[in-house]
C-alpha positions as CSV (number, residue, x, y, z in Angstrom):
1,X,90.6,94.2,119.8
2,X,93.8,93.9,117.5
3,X,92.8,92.2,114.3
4,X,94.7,89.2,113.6
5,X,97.2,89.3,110.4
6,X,95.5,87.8,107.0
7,X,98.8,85.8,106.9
8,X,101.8,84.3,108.6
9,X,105.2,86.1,107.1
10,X,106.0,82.3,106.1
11,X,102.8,82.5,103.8
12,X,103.0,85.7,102.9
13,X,106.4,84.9,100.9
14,X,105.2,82.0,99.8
15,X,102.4,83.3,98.2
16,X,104.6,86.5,96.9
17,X,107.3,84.0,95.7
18,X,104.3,82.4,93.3
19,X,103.3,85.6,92.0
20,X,107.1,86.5,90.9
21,X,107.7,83.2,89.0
22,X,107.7,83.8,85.3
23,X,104.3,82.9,82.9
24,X,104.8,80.4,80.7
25,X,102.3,78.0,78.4
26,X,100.5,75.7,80.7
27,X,101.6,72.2,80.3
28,X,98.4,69.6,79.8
29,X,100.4,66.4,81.3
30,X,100.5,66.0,85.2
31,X,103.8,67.2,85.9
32,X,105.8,66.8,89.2
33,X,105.4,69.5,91.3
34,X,108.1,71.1,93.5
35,X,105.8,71.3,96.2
36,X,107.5,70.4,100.2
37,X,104.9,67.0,100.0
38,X,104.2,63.3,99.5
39,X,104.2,62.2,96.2
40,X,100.1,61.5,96.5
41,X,99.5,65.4,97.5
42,X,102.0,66.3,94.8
43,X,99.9,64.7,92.3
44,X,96.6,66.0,93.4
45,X,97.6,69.4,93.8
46,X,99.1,69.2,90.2
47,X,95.9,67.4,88.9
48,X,93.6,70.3,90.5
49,X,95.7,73.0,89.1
50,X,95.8,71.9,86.2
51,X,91.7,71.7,85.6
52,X,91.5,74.8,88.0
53,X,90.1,73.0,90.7
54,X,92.4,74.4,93.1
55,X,92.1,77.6,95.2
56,X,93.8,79.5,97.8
57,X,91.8,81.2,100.4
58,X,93.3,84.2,102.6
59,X,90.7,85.8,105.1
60,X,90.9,89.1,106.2
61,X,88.0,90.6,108.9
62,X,84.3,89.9,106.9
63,X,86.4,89.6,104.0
64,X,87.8,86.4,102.0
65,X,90.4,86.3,99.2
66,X,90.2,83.4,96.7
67,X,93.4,83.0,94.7
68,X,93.3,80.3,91.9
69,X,96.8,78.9,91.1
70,X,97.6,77.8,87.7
71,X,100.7,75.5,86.5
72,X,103.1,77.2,84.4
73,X,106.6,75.8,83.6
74,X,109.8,77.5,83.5
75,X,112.8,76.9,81.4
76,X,113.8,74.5,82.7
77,X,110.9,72.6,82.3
78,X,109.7,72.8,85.8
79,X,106.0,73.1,87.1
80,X,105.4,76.0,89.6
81,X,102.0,77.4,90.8
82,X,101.4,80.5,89.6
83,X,99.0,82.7,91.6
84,X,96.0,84.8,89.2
85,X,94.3,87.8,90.5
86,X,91.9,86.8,93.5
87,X,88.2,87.1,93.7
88,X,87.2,88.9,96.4
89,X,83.9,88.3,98.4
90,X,82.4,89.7,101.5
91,X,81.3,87.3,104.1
92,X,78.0,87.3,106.4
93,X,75.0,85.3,106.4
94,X,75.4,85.6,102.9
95,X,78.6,85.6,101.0
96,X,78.8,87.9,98.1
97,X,80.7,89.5,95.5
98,X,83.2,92.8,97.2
99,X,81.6,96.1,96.3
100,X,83.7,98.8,95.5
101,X,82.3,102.2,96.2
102,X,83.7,104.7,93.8
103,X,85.1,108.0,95.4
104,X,83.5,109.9,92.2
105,X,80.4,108.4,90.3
106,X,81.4,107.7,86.8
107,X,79.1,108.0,83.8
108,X,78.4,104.4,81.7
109,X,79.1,104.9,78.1
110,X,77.3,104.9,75.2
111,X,79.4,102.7,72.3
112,X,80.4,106.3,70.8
113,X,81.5,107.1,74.2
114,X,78.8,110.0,74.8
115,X,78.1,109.4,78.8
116,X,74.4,108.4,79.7
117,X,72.8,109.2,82.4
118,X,73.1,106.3,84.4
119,X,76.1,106.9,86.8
120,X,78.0,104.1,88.6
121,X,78.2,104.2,92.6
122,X,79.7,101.4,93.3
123,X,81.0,98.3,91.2
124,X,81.7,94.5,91.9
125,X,82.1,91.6,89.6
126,X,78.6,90.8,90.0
127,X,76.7,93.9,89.7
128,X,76.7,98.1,89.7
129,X,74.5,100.3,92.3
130,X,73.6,103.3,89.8
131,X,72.6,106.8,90.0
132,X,69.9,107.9,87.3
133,X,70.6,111.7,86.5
134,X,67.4,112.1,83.7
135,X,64.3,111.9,84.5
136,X,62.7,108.5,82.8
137,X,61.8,105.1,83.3
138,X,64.9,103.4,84.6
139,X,66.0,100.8,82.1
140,X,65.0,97.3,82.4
141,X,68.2,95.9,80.1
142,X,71.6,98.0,79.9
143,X,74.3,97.7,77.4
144,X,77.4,99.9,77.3
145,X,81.2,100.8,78.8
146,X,82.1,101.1,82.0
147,X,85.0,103.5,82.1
148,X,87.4,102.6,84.7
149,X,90.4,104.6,85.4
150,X,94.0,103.9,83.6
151,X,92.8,101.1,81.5
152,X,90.4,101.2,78.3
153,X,86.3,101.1,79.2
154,X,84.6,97.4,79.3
155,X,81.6,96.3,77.5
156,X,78.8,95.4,80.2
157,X,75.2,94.1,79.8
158,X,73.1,94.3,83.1
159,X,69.4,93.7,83.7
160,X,67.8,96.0,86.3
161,X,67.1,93.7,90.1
162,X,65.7,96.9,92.4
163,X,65.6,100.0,92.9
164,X,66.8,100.9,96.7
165,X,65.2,102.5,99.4
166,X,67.8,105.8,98.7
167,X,66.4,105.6,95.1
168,X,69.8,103.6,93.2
169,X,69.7,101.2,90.9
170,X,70.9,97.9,91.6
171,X,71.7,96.0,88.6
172,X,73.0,92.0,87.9
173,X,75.8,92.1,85.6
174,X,75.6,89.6,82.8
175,X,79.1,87.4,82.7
176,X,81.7,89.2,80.9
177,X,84.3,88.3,78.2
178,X,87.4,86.6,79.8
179,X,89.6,89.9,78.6
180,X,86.6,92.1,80.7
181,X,86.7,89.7,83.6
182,X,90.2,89.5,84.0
183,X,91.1,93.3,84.2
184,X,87.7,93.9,86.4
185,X,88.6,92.1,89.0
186,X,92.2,93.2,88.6
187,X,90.9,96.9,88.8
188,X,88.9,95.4,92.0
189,X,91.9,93.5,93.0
190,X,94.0,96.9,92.8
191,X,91.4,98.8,94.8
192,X,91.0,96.9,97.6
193,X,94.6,96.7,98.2
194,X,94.4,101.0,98.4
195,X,91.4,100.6,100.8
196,X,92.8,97.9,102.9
197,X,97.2,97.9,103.4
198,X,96.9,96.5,106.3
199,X,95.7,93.3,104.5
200,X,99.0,93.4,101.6
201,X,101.7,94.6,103.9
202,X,104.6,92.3,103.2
């Protein structure tokens, strides 16, 4: 069975012509938008945006996209949507958090960046499945860096959920820092579009 496109080519543009208009400093007033829509949906959308209220979802076989546009103006003094990195979730009788699983383990850092023995397998915004390499009580409480490859490592705390039947860990990752969020799930965000083209083709 030939699996549907995630978008339209219209939407696709759309969303790609979002993503190319320049940042700028959000503006805190309801602005007009130059959105194709009646003045009462104009607002809305702008108010929503403007207290992140607003998403976009794009689905894509078990998986869903959640894009959250934010208002930035141009020079012109203009309000355009400006797409952020999406959240990505995989869908089921539950919905949950994308897992990425890593083509090599890496090693979790210690703050002087000797590697533990606690290797990641696979990585989501929510949580890390990880092999123990030493011999010892797994940990209840983690705290260290998560190397991730071309950017610098991110601080993580995690408490310990399970451990699986193949004998992983399974830990819950504790919120992170806005900066750590933000280039996580861009790292995610990059990732998924290697595993699945079929889902970015323009």
């Amino acid at each position: 069975m030939q699996e549907q496109p995630l978008l339209t080519q219209a939407e696709r543009d759309f969303i790609q012509a979002l993503q190319d208009q320049p940042a700028a400093a959000k503006h805190k007033a309801i602005p007009n938008l130059l959105v194709d829509a009646g003045g009462q949906i104009k607002a809305l959308l702008a108010h929503c945006a403007a207290h992140e209220q607003l998403t976009i979802d794009a689905h894509f076989a078990n998986q869903r996209l959640t894009f959250t546009p934010h208002l930035v103006e141009d020079a012109q003094h203009a309000q355009h949507l400006e797409l952020g990195t999406p959240q990505i979730f995989d869908e089921g009788p539950v919905s949950r958090a994308w897992r990425l699983p890593l083509e090599q383990p890496v090693a979790l850092r210690q703050r002087n960046a000797v590697p533990s023995d606690l290797w990641v397998r696979e990585v989501s915004m929510t949580g890390l499945l990880v092999e123990q390499r030493a011999k010892r009580e797994a940990p209840k409480r983690i705290s260290l860096l998560l190397p991730l490859s071309g950017q610098k490592p991110i601080a993580i705390q995690a408490s310990l959920v399970r451990r699986t039947s193949q004998g992983l860990l399974a830990y819950r990752l504790d919120p992170l820092d806005r900066r750590g969020s933000e280039r996580l799930r861009q790292y995610l965000y990059q990732q998924h579009r290697h595993h699945y083209p079929q889902a970015h083709s323009a």
